[in-house]
C-alpha positions in Angstrom: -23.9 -14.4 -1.3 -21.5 -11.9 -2.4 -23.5 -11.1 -5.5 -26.1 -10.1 -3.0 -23.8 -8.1 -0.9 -22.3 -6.3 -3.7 -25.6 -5.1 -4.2 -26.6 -3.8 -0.8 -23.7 -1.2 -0.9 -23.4 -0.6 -4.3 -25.4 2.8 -3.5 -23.3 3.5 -0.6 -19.9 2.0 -0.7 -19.0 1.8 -4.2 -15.5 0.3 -3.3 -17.2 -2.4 -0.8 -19.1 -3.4 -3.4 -16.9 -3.7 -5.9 -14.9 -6.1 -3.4 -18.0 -8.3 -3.2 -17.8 -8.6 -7.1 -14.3 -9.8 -7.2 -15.1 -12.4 -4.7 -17.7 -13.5 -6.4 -15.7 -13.7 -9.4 -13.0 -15.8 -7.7 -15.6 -18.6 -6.2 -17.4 -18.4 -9.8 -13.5 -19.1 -11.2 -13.4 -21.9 -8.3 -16.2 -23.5 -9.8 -15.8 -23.4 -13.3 -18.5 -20.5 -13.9 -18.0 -17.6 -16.1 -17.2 -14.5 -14.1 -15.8 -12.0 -16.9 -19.4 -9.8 -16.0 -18.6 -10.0 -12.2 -14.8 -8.3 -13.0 -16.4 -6.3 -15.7 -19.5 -4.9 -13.1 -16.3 -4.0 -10.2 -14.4 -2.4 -13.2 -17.0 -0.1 -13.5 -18.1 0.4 -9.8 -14.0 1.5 -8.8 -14.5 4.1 -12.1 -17.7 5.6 -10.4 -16.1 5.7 -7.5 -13.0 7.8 -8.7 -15.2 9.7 -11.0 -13.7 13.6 -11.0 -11.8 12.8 -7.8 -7.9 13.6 -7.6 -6.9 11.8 -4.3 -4.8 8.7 -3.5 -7.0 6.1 -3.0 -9.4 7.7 -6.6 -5.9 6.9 -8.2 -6.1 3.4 -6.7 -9.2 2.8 -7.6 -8.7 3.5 -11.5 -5.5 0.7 -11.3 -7.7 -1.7 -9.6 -10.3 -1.1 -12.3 -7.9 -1.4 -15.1 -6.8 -5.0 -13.5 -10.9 -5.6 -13.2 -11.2 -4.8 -16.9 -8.0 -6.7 -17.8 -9.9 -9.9 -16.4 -12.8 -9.2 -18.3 -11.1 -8.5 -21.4 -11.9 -5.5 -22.1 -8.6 -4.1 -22.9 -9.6 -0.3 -24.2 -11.9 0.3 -21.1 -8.2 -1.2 -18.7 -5.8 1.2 -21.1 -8.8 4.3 -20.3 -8.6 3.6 -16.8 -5.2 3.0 -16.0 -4.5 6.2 -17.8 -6.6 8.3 -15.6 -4.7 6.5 -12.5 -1.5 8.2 -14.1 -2.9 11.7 -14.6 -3.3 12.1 -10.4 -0.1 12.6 -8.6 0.7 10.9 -5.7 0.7 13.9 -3.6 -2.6 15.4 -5.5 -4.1 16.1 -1.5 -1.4 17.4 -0.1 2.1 17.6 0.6 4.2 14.1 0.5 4.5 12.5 3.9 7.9 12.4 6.0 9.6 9.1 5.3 11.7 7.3 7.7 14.7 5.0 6.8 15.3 2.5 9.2 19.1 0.6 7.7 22.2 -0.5 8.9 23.6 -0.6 5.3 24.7 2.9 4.5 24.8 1.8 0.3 20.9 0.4 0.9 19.9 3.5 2.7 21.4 5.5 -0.2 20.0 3.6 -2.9 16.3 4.0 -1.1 16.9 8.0 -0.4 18.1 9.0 -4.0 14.9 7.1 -5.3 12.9 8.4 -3.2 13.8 12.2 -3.4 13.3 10.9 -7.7 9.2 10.3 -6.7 8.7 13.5 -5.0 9.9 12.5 -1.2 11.8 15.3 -0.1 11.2 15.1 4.0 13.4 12.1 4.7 15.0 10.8 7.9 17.4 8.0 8.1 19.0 6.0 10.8 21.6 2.9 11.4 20.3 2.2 14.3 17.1 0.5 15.5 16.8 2.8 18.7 17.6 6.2 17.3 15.3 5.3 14.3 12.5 4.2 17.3 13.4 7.4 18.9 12.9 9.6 15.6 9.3 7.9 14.8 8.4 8.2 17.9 8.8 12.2 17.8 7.6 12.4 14.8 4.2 11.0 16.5 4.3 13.2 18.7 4.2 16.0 16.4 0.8 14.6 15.0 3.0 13.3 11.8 2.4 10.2 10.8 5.4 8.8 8.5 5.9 5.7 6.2 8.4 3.9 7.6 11.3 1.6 5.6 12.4 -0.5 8.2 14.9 -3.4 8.3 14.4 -6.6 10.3 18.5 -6.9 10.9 19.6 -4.3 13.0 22.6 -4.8 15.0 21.1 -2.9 18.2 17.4 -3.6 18.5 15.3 -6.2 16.0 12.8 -4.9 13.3 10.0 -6.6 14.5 10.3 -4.9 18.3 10.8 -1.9 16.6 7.5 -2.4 14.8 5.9 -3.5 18.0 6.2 -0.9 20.1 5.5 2.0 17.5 1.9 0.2 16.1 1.2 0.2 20.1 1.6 3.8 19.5 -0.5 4.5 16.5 -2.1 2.5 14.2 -2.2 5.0 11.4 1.4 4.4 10.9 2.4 2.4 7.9 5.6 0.5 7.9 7.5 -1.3 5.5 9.7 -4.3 6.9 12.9 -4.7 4.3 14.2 -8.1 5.0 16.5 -11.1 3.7 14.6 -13.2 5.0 12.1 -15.3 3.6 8.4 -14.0 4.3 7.3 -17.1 5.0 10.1 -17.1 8.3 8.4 -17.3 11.7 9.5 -14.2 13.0 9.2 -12.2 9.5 5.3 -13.8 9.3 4.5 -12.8 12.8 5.5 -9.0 11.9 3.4 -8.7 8.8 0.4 -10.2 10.7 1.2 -7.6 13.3 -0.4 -4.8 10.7 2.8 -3.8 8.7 2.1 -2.5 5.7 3.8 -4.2 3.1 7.2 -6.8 3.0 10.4 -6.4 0.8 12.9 -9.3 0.0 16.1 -8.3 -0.5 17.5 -7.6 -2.9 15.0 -5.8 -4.5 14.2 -3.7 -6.9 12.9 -0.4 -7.6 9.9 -0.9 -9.0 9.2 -3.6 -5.7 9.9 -0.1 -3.5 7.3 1.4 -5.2 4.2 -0.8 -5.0 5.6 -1.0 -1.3 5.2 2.6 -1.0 2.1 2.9 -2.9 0.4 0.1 -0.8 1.2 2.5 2.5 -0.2 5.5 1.1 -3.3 4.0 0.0 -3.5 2.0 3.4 -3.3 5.4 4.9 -5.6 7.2 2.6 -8.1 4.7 3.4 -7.7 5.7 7.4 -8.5 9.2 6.6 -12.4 8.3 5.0 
């Protein structure tokens, strides 16, 4: 079935089909099949699709080919691809996106800001409070900007997850980022996530965990604008 998919849009969606091809790797895996040609085939379909593009999601789609050609084991075609992912800066399109810290620790907040401003972040809001924080997005909304927002789950005033109720009633193009001690797996922590955040940080964490946070909101969001 997803074989067949894969090849309906193929022509038309390259990353669709690509998709297809993984799952039909993963049920061939399932059942004891070979599926190196299935990772191999999606490999190449997310390297046509980036072909001579410089955008977010084109760098996206040369990392998720590199891990397609990992699988396959084709380890010079995964070191060619995830070397063109490196060559396209994050900010490529345009200029970086305002991000919004939402932490009641002020050494946390630091730690997040001074790597930040290190990846090329330079419009950055922060906030120790849930309702200034609410307040801040909420402007920013209203100025047609559309911010990633790092937002912690224990605030002393209002709770993360209302906070990230109310603003994805507001727009859905928002990405957020729930920072948490709390285990994911936590009713109230797994209700948020299935609410349409973008991504979930244990603390503590590290940096490199900040970044593939980051980097799943801005392709989530570079995938709103096809």
């Amino acid at each position: 079935m997803f074989i067949n998919l894969a090849e309906a849009h193929k022509n038309n969606d390259k990353v669709k089909a690509a998709l297809y091809k993984i799952l039909a790797a993963e049920c061939k895996k399932r059942q004891n099949k070979e599926n190196n040609n299935d990772f191999l085939n999606a490999g190449k379909l997310f390297m046509e699709y980036a072909k001579n593009k410089k955008t977010y999601d084109a760098k996206n789609s040369y990392l998720c080919a590199s891990k397609c050609f990992l699988k396959a084991g084709k380890f010079e075609d995964a070191r060619i691809a995830h070397n063109k992912s490196r060559q396209i800066s994050i900010f490529e399109s345009g200029a970086p996106r305002p991000i919004v810290i939402i932490e009641d620790s002020n050494a946390v907040t630091m730690k997040i800001q001074t790597y930040l401003q290190k990846l090329g972040y330079s419009d950055i809001l922060t906030f120790s409070k849930g309702k200034d924080g609410l307040d801040g997005c909420i402007k920013l909304l209203g100025e047609n900007k559309t911010p990633i927002l790092l937002l912690d789950m224990g605030l002393p005033d209002v709770s993360g997850d209302k906070i990230a109720e109310k603003l994805l009633s507001k727009s859905t193009e928002l990405q957020i980022v729930i920072i948490t001690a709390d285990e994911k797996t936590t009713k109230r922590v797994s209700k948020t996530i299935s609410s349409g955040v973008a991504a979930f940080i244990q603390k503590p964490f590290t940096m490199d965990e900040l970044k593939k946070a980051i980097d799943t909101a801005e392709f989530e969001y570079s995938m709103l604008q096809k």
